[in-house]
DRENNU-468978 format. One record per residue (C-alpha): residue number from 1; residue in one letter; x, y, z. Coordinates in steps of 0.25 Angstrom, whole numbers, plus 5000, padded with zeros to 4 digits. Last residue first. Example, Ala and Ser with C-alpha at 12.3 -4.5 7.8 and 13.67 -1.06 7.14 Angstrom:
REM DRENNU-468978
<atom vexti="2" tikol="S" px="5055" py="4996" pz="5029"/>
<atom vexti="1" tikol="A" px="5049" py="4982" pz="5031"/>
***
This chain:
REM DRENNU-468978
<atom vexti="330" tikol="X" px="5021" py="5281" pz="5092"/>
<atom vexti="329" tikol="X" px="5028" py="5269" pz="5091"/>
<atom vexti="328" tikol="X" px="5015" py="5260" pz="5096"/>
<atom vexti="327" tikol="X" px="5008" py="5267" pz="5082"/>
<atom vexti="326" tikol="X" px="5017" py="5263" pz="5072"/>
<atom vexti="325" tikol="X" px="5019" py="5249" pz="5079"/>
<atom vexti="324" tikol="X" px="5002" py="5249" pz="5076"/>
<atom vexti="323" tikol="X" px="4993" py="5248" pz="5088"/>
<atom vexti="322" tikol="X" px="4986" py="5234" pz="5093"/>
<atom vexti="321" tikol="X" px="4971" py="5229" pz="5087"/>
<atom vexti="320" tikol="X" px="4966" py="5219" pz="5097"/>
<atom vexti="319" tikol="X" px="4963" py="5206" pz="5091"/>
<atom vexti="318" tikol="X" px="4949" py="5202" pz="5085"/>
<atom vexti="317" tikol="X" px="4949" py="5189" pz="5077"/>
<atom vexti="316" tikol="X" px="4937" py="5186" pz="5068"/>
<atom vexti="315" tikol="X" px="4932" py="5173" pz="5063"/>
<atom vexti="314" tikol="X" px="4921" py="5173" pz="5052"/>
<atom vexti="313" tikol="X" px="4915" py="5161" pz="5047"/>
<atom vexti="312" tikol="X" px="4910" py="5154" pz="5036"/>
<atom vexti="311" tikol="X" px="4894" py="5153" pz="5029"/>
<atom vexti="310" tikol="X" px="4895" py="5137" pz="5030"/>
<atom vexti="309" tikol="X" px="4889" py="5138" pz="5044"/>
<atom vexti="308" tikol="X" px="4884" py="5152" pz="5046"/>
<atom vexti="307" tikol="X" px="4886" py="5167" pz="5046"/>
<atom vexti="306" tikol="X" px="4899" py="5163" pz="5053"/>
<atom vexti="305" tikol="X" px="4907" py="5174" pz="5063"/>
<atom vexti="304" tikol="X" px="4917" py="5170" pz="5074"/>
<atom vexti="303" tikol="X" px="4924" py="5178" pz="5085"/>
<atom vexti="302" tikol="X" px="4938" py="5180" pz="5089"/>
<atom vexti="301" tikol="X" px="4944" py="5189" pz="5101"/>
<atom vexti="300" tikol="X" px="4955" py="5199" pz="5105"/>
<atom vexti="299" tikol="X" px="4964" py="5201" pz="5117"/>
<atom vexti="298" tikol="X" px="4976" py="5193" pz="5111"/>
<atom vexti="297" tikol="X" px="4972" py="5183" pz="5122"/>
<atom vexti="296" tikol="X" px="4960" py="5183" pz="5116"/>
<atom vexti="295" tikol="X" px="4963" py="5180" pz="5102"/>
<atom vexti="294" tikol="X" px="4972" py="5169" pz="5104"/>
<atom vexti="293" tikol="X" px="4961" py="5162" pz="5112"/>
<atom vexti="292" tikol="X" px="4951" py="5164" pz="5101"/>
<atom vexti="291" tikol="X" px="4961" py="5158" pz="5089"/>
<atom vexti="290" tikol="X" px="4964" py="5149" pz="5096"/>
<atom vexti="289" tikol="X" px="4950" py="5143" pz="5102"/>
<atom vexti="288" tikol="X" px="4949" py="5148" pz="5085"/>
<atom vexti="287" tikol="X" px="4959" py="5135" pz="5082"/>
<atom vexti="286" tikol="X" px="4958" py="5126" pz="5095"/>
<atom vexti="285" tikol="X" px="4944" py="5117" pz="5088"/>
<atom vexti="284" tikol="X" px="4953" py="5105" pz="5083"/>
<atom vexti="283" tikol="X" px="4951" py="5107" pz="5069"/>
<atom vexti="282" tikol="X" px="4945" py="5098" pz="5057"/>
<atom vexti="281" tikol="X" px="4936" py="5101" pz="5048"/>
<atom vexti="280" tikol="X" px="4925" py="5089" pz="5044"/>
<atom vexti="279" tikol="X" px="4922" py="5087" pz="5059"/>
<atom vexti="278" tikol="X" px="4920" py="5101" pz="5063"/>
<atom vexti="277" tikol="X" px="4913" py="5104" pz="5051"/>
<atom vexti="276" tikol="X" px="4903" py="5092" pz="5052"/>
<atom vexti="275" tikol="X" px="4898" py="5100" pz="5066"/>
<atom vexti="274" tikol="X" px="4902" py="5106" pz="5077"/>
<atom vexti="273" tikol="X" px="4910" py="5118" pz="5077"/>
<atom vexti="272" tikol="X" px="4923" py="5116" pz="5084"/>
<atom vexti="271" tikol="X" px="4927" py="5118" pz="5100"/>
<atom vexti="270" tikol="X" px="4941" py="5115" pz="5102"/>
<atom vexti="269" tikol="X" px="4941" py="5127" pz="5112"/>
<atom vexti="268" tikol="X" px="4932" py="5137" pz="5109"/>
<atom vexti="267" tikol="X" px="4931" py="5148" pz="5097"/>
<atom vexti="266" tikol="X" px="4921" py="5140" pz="5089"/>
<atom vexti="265" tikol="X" px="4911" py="5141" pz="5101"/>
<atom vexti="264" tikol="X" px="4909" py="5155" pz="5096"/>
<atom vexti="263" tikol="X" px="4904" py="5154" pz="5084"/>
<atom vexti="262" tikol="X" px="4896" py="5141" pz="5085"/>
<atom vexti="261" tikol="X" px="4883" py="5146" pz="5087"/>
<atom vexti="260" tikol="X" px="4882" py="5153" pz="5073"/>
<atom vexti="259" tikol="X" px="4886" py="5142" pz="5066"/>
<atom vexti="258" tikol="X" px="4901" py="5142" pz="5059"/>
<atom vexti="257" tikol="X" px="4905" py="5144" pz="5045"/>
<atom vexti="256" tikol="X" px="4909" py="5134" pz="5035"/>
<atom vexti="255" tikol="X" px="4919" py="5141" pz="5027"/>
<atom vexti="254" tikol="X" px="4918" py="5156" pz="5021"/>
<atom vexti="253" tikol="X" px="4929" py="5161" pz="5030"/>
<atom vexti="252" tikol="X" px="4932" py="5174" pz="5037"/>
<atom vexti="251" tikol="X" px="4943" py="5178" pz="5046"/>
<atom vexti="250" tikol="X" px="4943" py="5191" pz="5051"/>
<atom vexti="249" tikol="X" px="4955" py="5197" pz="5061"/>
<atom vexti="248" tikol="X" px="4949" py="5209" pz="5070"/>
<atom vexti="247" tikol="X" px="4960" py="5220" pz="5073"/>
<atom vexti="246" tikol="X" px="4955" py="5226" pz="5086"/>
<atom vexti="245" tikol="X" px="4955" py="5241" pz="5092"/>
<atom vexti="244" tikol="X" px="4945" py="5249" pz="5084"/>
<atom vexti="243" tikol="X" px="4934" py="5239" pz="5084"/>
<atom vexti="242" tikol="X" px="4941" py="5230" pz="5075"/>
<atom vexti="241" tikol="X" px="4951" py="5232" pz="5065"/>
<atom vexti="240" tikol="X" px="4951" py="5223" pz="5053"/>
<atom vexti="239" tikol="X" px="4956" py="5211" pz="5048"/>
<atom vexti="238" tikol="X" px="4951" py="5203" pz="5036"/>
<atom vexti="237" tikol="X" px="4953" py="5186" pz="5032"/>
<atom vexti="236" tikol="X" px="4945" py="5179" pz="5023"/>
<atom vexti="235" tikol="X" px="4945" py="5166" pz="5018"/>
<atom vexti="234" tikol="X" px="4938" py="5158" pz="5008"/>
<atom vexti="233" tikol="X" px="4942" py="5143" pz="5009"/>
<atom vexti="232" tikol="X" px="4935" py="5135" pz="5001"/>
<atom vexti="231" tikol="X" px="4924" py="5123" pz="5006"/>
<atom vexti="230" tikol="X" px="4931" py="5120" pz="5019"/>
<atom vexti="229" tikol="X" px="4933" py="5132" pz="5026"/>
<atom vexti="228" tikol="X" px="4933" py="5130" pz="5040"/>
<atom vexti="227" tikol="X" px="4947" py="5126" pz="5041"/>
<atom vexti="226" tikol="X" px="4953" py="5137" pz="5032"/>
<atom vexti="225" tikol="X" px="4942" py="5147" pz="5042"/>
<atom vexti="224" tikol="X" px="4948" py="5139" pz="5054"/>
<atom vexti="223" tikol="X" px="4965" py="5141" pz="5048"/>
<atom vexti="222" tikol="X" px="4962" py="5156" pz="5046"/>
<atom vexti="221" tikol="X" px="4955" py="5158" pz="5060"/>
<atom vexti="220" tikol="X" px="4968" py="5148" pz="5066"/>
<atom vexti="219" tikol="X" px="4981" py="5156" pz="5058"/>
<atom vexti="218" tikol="X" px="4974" py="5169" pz="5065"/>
<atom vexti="217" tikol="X" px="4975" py="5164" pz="5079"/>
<atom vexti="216" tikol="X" px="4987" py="5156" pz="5077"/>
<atom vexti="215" tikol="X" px="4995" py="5168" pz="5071"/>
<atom vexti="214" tikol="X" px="4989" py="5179" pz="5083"/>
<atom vexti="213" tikol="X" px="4994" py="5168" pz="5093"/>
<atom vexti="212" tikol="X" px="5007" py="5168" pz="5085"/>
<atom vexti="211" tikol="X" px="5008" py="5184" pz="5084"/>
<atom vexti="210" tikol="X" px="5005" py="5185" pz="5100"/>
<atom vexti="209" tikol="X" px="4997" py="5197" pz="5099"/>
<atom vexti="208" tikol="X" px="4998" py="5213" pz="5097"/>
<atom vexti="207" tikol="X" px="4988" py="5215" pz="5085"/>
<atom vexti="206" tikol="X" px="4990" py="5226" pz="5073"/>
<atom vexti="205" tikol="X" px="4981" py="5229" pz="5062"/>
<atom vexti="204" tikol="X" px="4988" py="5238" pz="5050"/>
<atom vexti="203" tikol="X" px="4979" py="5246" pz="5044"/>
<atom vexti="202" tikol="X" px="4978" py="5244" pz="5030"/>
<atom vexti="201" tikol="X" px="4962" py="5253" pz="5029"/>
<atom vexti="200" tikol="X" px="4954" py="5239" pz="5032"/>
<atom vexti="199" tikol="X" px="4964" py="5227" pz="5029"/>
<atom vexti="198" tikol="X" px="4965" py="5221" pz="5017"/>
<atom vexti="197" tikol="X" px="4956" py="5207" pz="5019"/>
<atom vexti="196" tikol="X" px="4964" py="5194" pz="5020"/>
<atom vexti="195" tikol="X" px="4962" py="5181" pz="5011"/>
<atom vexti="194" tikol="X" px="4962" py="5167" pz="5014"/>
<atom vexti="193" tikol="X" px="4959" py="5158" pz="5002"/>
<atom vexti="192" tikol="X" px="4965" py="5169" pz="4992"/>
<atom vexti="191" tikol="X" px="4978" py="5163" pz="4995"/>
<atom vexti="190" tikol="X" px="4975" py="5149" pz="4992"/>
<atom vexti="189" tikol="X" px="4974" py="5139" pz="5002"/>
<atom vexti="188" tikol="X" px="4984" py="5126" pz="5006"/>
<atom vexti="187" tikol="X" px="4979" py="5125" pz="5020"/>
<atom vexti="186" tikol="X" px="4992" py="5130" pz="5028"/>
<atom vexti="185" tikol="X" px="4997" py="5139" pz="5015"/>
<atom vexti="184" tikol="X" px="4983" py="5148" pz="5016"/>
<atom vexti="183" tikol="X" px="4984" py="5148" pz="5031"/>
<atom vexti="182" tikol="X" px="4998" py="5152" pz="5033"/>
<atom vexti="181" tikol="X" px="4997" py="5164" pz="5023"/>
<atom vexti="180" tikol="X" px="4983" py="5168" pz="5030"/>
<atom vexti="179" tikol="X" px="4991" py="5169" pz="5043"/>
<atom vexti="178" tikol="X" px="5001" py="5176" pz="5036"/>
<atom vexti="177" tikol="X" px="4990" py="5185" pz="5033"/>
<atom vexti="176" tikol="X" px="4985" py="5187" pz="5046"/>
<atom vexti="175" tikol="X" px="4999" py="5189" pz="5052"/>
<atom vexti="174" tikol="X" px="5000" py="5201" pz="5042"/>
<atom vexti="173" tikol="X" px="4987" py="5208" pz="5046"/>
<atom vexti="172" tikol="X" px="4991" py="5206" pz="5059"/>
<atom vexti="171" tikol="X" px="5000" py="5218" pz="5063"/>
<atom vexti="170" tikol="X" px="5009" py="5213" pz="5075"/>
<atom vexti="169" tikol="X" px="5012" py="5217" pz="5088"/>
<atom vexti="168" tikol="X" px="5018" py="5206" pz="5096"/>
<atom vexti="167" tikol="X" px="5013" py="5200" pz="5109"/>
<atom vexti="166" tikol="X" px="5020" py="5193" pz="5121"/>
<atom vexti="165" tikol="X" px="5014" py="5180" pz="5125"/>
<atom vexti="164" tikol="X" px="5005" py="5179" pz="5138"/>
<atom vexti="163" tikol="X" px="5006" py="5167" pz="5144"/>
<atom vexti="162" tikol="X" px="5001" py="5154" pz="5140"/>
<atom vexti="161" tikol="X" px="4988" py="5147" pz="5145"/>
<atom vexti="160" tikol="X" px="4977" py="5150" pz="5135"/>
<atom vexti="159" tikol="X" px="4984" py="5148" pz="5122"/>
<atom vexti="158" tikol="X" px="4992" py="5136" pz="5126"/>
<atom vexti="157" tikol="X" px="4982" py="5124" pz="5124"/>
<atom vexti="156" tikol="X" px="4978" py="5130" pz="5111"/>
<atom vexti="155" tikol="X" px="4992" py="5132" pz="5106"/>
<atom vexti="154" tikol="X" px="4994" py="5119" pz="5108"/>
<atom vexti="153" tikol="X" px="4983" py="5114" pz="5099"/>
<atom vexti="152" tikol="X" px="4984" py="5124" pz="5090"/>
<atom vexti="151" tikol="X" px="5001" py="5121" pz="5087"/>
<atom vexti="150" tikol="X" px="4997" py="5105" pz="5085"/>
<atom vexti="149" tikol="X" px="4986" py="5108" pz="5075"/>
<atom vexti="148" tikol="X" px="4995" py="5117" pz="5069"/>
<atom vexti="147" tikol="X" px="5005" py="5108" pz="5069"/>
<atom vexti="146" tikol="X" px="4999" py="5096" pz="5065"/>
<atom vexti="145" tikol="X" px="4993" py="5104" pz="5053"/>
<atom vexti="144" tikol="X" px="5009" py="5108" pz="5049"/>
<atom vexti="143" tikol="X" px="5010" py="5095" pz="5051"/>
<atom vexti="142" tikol="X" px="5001" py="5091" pz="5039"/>
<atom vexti="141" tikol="X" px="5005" py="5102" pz="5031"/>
<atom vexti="140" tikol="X" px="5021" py="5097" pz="5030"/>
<atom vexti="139" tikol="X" px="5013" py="5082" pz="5028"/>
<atom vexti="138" tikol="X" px="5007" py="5088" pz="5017"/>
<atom vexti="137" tikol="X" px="5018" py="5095" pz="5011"/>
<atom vexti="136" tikol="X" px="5029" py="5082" pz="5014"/>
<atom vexti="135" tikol="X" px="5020" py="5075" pz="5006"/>
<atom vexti="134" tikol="X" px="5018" py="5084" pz="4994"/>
<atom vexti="133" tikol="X" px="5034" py="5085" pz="4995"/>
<atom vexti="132" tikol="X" px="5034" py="5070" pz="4992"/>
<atom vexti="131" tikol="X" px="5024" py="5069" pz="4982"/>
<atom vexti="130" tikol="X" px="5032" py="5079" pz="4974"/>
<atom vexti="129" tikol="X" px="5045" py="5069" pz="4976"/>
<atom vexti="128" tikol="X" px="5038" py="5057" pz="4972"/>
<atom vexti="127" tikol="X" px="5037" py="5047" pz="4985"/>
<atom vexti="126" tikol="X" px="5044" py="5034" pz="4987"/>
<atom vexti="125" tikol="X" px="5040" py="5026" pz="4998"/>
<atom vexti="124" tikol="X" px="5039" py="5021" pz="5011"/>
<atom vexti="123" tikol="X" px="5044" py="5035" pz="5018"/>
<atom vexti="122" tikol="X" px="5037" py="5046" pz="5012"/>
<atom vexti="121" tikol="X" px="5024" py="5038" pz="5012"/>
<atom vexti="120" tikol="X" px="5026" py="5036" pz="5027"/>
<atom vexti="119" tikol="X" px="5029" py="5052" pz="5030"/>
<atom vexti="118" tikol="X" px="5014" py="5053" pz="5021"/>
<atom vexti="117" tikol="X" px="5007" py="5045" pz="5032"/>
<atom vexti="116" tikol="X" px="5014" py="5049" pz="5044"/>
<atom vexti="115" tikol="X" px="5011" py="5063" pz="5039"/>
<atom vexti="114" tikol="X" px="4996" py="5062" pz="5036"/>
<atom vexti="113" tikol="X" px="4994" py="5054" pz="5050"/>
<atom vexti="112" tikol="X" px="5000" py="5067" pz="5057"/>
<atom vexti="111" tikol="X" px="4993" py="5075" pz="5050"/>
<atom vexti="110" tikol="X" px="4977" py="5068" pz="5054"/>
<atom vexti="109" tikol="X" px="4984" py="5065" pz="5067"/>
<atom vexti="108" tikol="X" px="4984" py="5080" pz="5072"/>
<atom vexti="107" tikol="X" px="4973" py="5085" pz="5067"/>
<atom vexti="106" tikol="X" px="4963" py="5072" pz="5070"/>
<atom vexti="105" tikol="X" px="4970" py="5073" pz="5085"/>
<atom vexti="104" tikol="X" px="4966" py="5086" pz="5086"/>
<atom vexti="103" tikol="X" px="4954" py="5085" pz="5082"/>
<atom vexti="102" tikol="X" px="4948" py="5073" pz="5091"/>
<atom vexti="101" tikol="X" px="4955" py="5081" pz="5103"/>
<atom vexti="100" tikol="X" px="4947" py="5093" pz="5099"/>
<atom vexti="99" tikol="X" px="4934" py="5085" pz="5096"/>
<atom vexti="98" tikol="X" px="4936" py="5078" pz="5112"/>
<atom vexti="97" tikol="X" px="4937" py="5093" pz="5117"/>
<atom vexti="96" tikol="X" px="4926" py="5100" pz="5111"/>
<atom vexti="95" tikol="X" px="4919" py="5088" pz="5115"/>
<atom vexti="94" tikol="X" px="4923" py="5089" pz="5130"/>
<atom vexti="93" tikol="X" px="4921" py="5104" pz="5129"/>
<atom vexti="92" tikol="X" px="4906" py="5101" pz="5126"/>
<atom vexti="91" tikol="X" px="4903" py="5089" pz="5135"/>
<atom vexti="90" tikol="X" px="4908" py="5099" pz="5145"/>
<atom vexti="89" tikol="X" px="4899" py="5110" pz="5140"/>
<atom vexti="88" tikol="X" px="4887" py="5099" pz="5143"/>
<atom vexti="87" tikol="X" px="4892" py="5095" pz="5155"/>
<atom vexti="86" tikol="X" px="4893" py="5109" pz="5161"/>
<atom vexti="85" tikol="X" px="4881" py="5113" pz="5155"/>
<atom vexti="84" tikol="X" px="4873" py="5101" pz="5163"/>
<atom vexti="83" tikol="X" px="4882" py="5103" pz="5176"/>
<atom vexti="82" tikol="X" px="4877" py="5118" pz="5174"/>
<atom vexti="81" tikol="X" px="4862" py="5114" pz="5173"/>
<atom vexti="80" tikol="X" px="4860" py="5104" pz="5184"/>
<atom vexti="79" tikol="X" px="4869" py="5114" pz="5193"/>
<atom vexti="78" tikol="X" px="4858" py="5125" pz="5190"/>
<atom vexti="77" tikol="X" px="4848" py="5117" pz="5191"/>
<atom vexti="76" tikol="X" px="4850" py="5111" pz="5205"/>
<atom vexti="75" tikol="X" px="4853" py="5124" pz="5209"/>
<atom vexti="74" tikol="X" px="4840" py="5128" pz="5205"/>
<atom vexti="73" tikol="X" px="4833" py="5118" pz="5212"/>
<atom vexti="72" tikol="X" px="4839" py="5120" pz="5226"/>
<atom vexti="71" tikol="X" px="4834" py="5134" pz="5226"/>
<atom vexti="70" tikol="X" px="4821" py="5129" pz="5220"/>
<atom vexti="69" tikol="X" px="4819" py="5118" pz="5231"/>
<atom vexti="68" tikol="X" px="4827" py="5129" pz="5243"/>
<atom vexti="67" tikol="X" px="4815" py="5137" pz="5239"/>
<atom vexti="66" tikol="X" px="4805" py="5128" pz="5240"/>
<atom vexti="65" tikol="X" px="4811" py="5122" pz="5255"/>
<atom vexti="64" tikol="X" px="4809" py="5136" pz="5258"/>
<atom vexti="63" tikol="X" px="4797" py="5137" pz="5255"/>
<atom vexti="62" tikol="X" px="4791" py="5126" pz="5260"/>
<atom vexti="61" tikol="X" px="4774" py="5126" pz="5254"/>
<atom vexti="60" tikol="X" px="4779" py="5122" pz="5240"/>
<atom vexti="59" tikol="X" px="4787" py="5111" pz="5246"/>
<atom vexti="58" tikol="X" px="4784" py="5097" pz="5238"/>
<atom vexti="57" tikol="X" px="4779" py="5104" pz="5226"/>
<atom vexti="56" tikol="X" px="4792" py="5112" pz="5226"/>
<atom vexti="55" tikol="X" px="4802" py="5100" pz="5227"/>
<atom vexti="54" tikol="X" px="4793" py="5092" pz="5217"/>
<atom vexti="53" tikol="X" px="4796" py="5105" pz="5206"/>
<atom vexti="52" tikol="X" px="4811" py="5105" pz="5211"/>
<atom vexti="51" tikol="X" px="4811" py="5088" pz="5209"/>
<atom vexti="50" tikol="X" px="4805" py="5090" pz="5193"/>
<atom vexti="49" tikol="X" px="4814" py="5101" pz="5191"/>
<atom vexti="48" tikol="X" px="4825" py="5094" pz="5194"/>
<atom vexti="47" tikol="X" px="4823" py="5082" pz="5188"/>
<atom vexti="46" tikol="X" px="4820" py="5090" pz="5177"/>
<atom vexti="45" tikol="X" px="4836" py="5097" pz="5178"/>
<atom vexti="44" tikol="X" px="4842" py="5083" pz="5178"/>
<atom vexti="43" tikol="X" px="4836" py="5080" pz="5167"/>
<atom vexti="42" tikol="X" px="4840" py="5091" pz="5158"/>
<atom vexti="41" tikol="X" px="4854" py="5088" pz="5164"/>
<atom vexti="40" tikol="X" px="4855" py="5074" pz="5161"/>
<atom vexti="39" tikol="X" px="4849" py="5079" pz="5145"/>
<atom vexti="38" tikol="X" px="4859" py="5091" pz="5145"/>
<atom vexti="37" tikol="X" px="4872" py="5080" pz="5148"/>
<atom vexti="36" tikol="X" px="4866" py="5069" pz="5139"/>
<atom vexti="35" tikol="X" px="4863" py="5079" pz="5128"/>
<atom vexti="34" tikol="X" px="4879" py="5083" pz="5129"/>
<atom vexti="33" tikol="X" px="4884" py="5068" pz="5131"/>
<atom vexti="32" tikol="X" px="4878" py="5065" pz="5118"/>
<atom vexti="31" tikol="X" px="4883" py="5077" pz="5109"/>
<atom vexti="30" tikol="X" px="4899" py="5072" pz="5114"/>
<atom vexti="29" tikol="X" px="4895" py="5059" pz="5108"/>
<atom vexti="28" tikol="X" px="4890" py="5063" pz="5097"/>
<atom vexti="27" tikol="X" px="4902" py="5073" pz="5095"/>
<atom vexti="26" tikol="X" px="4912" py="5063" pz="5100"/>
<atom vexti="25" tikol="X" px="4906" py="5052" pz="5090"/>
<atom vexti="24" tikol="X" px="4905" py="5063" pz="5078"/>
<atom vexti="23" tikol="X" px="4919" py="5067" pz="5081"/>
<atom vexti="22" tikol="X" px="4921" py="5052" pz="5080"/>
<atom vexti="21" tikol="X" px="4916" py="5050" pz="5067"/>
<atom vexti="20" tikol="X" px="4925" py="5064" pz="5060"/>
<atom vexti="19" tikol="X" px="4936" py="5058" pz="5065"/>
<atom vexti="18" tikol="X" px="4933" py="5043" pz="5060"/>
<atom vexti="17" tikol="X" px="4930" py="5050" pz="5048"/>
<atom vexti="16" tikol="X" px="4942" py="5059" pz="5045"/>
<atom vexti="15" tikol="X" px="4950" py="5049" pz="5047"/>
<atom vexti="14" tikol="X" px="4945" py="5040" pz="5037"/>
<atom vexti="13" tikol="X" px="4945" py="5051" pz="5026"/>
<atom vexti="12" tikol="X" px="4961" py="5054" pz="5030"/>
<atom vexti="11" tikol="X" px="4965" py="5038" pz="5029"/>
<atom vexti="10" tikol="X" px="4963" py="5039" pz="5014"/>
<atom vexti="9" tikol="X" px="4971" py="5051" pz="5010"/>
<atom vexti="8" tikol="X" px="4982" py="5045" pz="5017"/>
<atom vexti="7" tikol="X" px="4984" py="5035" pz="5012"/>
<atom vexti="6" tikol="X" px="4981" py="5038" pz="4998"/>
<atom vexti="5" tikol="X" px="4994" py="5048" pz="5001"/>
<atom vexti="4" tikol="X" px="5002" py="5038" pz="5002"/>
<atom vexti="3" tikol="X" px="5005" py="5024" pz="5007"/>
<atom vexti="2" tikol="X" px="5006" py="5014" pz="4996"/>
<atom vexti="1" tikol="X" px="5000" py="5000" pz="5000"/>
***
């Protein structure tokens, strides 16, 4: 049997089904001890309606034992209701968790296996020359997607526990569009894929941040909207001053968009938007949980605009706008 690319070409679709069946298991199963914990606590909170409504009729002439009933009853309640919304958010976080973990290790195997595989047709037998530099170009961009995924993983565990870094001033329109540059050679894309607006009256828009922070931020939005757009990607990128004292970073997509109830969910930790999507594009839920974080400690923000699934999506990062050099020196 000749080991090639046939190989692997044939593997990948078998993978992609068992991990696309046992997200569906997680996520049934996951759904299942959801109902269960909001049907115990339904339950839980007739019973006690049913013993308060006895407890009255039995001492409807005490009053003080009534009171200390409905008092009691309350309480009851209350405790009945927070352990049921604390189950239920934990089933939640627990899912989020297991679908991050089931990612992660579909991201990093998934290059891993493409390497080993194409390392073995190098070594047992003879390759053409221009076969052999296509090789080495696709298992250059599959551990360049190892790292990334490594490099996001790490750097989400770190960005809420370091110390403060020092900060540099910088104009950032031009890391903007090196961040395109990267983008448009890390997916294969031509250059009018991703395109960036002129800039409002040429002014020159300068943040004070930690310039790989600002990097991975930016690199992350561009890399979602890539991600997210699989039917063509239509890019397009504009900054802006906002409110006076903020430089506000729009990307816009026309990819598959994002319900309306989701929009702010996205921006948690390994949290994905549920559906076939979530299966089909695969991602470990850290990217805008990034992207957020960074943001913040920068003393900004990001928020997300959609019309609708399918319409695309909007993501806009606001950083505080610092002064011109010129302006410092005076």
């Amino acid at each position: 049997m000749r080991r090639g690319t046939p190989r692997i070409c044939v593997g990948t679709p078998r993978r992609e089904l068992l991990y696309t069946h046992h997200h569906a298991m997680n996520i049934n199963r996951r759904r299942g001890a959801i109902a269960l914990a909001i049907t115990l606590g339904v339950l839980v909170v007739v019973g006690l309606i049913v013993v308060n409504i006895a407890w009255i009729i039995l001492n409807e002439r005490r009053f003080a034992m009534l009171v200390l009933g409905i008092i009691l009853f309350g309480l009851l309640v209350t405790g009945v209701v927070l352990n049921t919304v604390f189950l239920v958010r934990e089933v939640r976080r627990n899912e989020r968790q297991d679908t991050f973990l089931n990612a992660v290790t579909h991201e990093l195997k998934t290059p891993i296996t493409s390497i080993r595989l194409y390392l073995e047709t190098l070594q047992r037998r003879k390759v053409p020359e221009v076969q052999r530099q296509q090789f080495y170009n696709i298992m250059l961009a599959d551990s360049e997607r190892l790292l990334s995924t490594v490099e996001q993983v790490l750097k989400a565990g770190e960005i809420g526990s370091r110390r403060p870094q020092d900060r540099t001033l910088i104009e950032f329109v031009p890391l903007v569009a090196e961040c395109i540059e990267i983008t448009l050679q890390r997916h294969h894309l031509p250059t009018e894929a991703i395109q960036l607006a002129p800039i409002p009256g040429y002014n020159r828009l300068y943040v004070c941040v930690v310039v790989e922070d600002l990097r991975t931020a930016v690199l992350n939005i561009l890399d979602n909207a890539v991600k997210y757009s699989p039917s063509g990607v239509e890019i397009r990128c504009a900054l802006a001053i906002s409110l006076y004292t903020n430089v506000a970073l729009s990307v816009t997509d026309s990819g598959v968009g994002i319900p309306p109830n989701q929009l702010k969910r996205i921006f948690k930790r390994f949290y994905r938007v549920p559906g076939r999507n979530a299966v089909r594009i695969k991602g470990t839920g850290l990217g805008l949980f990034l992207v957020r974080a960074i943001a913040r400690q920068h003393g900004g923000n990001i928020h997300a605009t959609s019309p609708g699934p399918n319409l695309g999506t909007t993501i806009t990062l606001t950083l505080p706008l610092a002064d011109s050099p010129q302006r410092e020196s005076q």
